[in-house]
Backbone as CSV, one residue per row, in Angstrom:
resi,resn,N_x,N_y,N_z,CA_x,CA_y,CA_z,C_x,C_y,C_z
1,UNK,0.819,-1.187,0.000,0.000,0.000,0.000,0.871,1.262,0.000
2,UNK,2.158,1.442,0.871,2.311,2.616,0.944,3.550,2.743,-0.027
3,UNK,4.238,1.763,-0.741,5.140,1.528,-1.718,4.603,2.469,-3.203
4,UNK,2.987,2.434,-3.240,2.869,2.540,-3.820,2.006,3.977,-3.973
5,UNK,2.158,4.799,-3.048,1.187,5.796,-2.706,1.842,7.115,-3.060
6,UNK,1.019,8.125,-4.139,1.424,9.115,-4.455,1.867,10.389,-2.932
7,UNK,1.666,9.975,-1.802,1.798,10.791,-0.562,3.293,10.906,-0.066
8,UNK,3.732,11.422,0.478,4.714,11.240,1.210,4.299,10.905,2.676
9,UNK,3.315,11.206,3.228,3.143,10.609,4.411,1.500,10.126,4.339
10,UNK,1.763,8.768,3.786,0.224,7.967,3.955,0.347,7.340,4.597
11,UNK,-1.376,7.848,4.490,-2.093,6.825,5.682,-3.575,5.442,5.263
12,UNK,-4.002,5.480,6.398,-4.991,3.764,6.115,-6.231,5.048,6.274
13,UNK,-6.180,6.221,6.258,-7.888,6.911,6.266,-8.387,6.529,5.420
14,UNK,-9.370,7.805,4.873,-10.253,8.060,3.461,-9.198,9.090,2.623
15,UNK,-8.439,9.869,3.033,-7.823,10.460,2.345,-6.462,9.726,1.801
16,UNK,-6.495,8.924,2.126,-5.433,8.099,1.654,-3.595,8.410,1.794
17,UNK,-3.548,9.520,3.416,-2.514,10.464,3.869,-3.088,10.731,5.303
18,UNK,-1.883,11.025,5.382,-1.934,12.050,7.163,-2.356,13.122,6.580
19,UNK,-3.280,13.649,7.558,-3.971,15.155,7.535,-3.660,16.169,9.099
20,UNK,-3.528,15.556,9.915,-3.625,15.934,11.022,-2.120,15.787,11.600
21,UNK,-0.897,15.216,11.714,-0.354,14.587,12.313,0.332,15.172,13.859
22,UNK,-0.431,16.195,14.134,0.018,16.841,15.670,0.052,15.892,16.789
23,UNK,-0.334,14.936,16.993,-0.355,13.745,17.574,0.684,13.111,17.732
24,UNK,1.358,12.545,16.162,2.199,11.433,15.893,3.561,12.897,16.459
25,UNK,3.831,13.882,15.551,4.390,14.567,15.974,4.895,15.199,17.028
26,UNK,4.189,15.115,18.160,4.257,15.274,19.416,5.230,13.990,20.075
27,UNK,4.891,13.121,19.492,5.402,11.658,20.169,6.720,11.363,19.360
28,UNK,7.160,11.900,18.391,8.014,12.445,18.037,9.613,12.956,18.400
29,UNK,8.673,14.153,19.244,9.020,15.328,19.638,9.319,14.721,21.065
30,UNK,8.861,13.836,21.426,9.135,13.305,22.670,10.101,12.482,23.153
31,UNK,10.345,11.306,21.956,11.769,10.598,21.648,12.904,11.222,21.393
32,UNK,12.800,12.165,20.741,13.857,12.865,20.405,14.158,13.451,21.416
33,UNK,13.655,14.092,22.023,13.985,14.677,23.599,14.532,14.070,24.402
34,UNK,13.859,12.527,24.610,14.261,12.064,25.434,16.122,11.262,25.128
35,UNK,16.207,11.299,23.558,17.203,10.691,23.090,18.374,11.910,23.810
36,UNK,17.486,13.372,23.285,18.995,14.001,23.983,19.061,13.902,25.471
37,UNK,18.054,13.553,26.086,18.735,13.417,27.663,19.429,12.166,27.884
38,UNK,19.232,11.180,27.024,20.698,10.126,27.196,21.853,10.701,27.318
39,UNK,21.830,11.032,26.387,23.401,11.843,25.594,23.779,12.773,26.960
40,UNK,22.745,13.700,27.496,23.267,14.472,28.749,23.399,13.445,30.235
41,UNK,22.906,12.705,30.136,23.106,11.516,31.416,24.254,11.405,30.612
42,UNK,24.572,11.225,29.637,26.307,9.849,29.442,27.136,10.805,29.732
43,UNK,26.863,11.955,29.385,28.223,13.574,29.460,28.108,13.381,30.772
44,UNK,27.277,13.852,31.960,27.237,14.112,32.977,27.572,12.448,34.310
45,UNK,27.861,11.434,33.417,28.469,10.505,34.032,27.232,9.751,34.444
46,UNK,26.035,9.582,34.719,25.075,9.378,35.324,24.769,8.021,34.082
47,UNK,24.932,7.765,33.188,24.683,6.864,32.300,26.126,6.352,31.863
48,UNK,25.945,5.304,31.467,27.546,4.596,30.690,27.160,4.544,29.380
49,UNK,28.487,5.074,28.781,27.872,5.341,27.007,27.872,4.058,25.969
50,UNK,27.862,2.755,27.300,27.231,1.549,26.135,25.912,0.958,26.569
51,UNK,25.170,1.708,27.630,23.555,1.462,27.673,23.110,2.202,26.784
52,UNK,23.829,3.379,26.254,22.948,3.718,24.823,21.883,3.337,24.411
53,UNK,22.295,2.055,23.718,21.095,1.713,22.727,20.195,0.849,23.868
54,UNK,20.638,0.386,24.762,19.645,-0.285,25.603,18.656,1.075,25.812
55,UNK,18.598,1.775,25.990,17.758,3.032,26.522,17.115,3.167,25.650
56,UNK,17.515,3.704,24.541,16.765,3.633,23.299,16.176,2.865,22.715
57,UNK,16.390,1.366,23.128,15.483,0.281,22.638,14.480,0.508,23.532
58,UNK,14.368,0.809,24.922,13.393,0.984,25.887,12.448,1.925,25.568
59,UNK,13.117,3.206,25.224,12.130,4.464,24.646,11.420,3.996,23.521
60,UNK,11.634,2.972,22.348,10.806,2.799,21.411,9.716,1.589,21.898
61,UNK,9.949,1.008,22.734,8.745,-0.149,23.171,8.077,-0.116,24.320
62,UNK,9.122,1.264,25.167,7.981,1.449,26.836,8.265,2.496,26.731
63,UNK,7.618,3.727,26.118,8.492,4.791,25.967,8.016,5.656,27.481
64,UNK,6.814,5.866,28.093,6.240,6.213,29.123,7.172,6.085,30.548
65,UNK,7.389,4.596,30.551,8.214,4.375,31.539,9.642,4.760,31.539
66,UNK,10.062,4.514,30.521,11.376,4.845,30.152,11.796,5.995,30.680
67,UNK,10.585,6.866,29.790,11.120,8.674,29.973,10.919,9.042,31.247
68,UNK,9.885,8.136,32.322,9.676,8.924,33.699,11.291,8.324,34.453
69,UNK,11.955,7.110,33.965,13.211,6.369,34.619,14.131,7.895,34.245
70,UNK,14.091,7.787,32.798,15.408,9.276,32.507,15.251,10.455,33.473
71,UNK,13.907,11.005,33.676,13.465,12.704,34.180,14.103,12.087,35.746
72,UNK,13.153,10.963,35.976,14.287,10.789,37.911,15.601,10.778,37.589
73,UNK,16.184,9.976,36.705,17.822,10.225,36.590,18.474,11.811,36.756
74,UNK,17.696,12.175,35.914,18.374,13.791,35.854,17.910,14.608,36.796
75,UNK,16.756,14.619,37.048,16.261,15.186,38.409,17.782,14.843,39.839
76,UNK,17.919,13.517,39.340,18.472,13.337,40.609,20.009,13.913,40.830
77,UNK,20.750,14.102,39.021,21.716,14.605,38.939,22.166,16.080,39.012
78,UNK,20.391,16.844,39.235,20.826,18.195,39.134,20.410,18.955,38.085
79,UNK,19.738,18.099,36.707,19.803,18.433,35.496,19.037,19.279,35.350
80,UNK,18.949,20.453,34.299,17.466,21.039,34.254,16.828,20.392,33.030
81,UNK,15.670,19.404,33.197,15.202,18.623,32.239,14.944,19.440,31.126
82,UNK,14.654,20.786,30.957,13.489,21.630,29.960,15.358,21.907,28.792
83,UNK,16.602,22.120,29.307,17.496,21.880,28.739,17.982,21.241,27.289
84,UNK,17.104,19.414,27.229,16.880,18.908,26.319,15.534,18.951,25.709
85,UNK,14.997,19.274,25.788,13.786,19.716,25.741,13.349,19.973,24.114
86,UNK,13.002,19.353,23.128,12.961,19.930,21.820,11.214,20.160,21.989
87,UNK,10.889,21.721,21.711,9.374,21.793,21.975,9.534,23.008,20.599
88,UNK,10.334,23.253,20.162,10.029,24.183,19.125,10.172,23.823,17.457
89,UNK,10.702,23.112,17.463,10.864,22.227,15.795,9.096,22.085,15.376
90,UNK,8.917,22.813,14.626,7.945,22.041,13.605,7.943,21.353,12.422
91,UNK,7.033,20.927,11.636,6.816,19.651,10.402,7.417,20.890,9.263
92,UNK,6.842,22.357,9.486,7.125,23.474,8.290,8.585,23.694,8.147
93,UNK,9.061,23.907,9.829,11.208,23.817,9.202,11.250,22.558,8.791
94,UNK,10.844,21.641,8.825,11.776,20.214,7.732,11.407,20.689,6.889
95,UNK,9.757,21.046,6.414,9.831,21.447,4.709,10.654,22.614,4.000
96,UNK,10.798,23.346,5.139,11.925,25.015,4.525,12.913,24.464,4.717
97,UNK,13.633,22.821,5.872,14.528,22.587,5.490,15.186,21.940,4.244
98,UNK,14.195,21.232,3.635,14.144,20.057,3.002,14.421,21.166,1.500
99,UNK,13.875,21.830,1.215,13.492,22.859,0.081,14.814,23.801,0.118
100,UNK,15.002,24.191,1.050,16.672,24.840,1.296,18.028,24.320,0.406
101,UNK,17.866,23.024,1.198,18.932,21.927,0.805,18.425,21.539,-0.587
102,UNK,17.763,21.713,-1.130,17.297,21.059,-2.831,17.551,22.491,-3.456
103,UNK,17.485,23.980,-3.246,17.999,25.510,-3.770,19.414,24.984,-3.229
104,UNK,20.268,24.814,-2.664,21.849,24.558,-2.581,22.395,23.267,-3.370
105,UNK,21.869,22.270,-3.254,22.065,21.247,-3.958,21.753,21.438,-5.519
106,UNK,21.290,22.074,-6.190,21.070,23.043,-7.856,19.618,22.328,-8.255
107,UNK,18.957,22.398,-7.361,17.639,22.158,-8.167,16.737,23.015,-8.241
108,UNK,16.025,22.800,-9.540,15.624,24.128,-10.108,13.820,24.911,-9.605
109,UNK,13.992,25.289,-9.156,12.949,25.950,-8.451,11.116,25.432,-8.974
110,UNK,11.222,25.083,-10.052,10.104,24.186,-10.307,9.859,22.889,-9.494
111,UNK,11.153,21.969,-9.657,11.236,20.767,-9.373,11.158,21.070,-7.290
112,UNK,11.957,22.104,-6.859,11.512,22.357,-5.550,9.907,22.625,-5.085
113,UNK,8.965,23.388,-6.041,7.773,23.733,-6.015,6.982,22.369,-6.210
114,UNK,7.343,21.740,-7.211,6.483,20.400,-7.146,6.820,19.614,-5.778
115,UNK,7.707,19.606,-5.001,8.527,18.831,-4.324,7.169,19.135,-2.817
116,UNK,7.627,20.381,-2.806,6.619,21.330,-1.764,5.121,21.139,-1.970
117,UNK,5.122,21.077,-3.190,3.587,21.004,-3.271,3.297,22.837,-3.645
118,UNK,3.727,23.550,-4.123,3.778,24.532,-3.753,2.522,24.787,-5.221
119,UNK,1.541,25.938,-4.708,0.847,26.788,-5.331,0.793,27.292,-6.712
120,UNK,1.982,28.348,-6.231,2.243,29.359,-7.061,3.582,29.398,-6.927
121,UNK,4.411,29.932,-8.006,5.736,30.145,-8.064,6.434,31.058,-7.416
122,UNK,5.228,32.242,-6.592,6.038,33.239,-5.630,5.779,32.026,-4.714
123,UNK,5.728,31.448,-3.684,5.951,30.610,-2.865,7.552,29.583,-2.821
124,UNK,7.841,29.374,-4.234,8.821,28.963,-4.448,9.861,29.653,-4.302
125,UNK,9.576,30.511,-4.816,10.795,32.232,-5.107,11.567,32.011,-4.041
126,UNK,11.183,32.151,-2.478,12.070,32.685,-1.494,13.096,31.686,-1.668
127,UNK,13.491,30.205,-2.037,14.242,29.474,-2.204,15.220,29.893,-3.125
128,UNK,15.379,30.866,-4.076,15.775,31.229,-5.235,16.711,32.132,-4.439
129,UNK,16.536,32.872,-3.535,18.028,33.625,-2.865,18.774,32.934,-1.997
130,UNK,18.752,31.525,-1.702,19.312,30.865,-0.940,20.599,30.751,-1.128
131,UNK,21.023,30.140,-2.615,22.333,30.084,-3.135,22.859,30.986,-4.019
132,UNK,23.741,32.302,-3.907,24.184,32.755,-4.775,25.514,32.430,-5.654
133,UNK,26.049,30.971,-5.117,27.298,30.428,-6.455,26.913,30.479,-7.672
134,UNK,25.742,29.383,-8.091,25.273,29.442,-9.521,25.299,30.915,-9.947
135,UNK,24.862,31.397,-9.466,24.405,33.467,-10.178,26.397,33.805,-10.107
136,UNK,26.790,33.522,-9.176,28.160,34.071,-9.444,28.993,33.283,-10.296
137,UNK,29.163,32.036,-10.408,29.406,31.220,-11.734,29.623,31.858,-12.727
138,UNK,27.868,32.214,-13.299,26.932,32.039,-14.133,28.009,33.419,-15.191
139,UNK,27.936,34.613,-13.680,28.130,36.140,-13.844,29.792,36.027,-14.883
140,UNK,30.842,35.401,-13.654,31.697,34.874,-14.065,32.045,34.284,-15.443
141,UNK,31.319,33.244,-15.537,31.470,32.652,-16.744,30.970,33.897,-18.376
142,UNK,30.198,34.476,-17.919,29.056,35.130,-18.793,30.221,36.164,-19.357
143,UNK,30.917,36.744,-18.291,31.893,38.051,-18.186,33.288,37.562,-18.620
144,UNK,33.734,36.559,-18.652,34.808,35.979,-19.253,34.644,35.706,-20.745
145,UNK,33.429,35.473,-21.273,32.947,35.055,-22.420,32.981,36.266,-23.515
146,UNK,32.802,37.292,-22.888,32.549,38.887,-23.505,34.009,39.321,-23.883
147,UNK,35.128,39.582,-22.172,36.301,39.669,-22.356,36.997,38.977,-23.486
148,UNK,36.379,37.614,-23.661,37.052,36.751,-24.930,36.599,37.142,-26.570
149,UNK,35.495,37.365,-26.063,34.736,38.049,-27.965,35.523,39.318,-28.426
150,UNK,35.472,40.100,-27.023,36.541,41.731,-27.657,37.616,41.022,-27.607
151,UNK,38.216,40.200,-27.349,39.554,40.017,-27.266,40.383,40.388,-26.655
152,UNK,40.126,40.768,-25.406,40.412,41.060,-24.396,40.946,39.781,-23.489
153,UNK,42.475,39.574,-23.240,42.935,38.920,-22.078,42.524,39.186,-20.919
154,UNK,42.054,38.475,-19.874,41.846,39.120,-18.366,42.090,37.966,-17.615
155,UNK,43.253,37.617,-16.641,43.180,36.811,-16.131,41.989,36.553,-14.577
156,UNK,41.930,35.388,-14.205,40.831,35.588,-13.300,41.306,36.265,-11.997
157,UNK,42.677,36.608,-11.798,43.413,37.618,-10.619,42.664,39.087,-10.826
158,UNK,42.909,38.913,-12.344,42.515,41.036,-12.548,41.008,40.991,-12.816
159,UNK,39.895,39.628,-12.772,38.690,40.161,-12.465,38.578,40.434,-11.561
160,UNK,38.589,40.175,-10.398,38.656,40.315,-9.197,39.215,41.253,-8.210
């Protein structure tokens, strides 16, 4: 089913996708949190850095219990829990991240807009000032090309 699903995040509804996912996201948002308070138990000595993955196998199959075992750990070490705390990431920075990294990586602002799902092509636009190499390349290359038609030598020291 989902091998084969025009969505990026489907689902078993009627819409045949996640519509809502503040839920799943939250729970999320909760592993990940709790992953960085491993990492601050192992710095702060309170954990040994080869229960690692034991912890983390715990957070994905008891995650409730798990995370109240971590908050007493750190509670008990002093920690300020809200520290690891990821409560501000939303689903929209992965997509401005995701769309970022595809304007740096040279893809072309259409193929980012379809990617997004995007509207209209001013929606796309703001991705278009992300990378200015290509435009300086482009400038470069364009301005060397001219220097060469007049016949003009210029090495790339004296453009610059």
């Amino acid at each position: 089913m989902y091998g084969k699903s025009p969505f990026v995040f489907p689902g078993r509804g009627k819409t045949g996708h996640l519509v809502e996912p503040k839920k799943g996201w939250a729970s999320i948002l909760k592993k990940a949190s709790m992953r960085r308070l491993i990492d601050l138990l192992i710095e702060q000595g309170a954990i040994v850095k080869e229960d690692r993955q034991k912890y983390r196998a715990e957070l994905a199959t008891a995650s409730k219990k798990t995370s109240s075992k971590l908050i007493t750990m750190a509670e008990a070490e002093k920690l300020d829990t809200a520290a690891y705390d990821i409560t501000d990431l939303r689903i929209h920075d992965l997509r401005r991240t995701l769309g970022s990294w595809q304007a740096k990586t040279g893809a072309s602002l259409p193929i980012i807009g379809k990617s997004l799902n995007h509207k209209t092509q001013q929606a796309t636009a703001i991705y278009a000032r992300l990378d200015l190499d290509p435009v300086r390349q482009s400038f470069d290359i364009a301005t060397q090309a001219m220097w060469n038609a007049a016949g003009i030598k210029i090495s790339p020291v004296q453009q610059k």
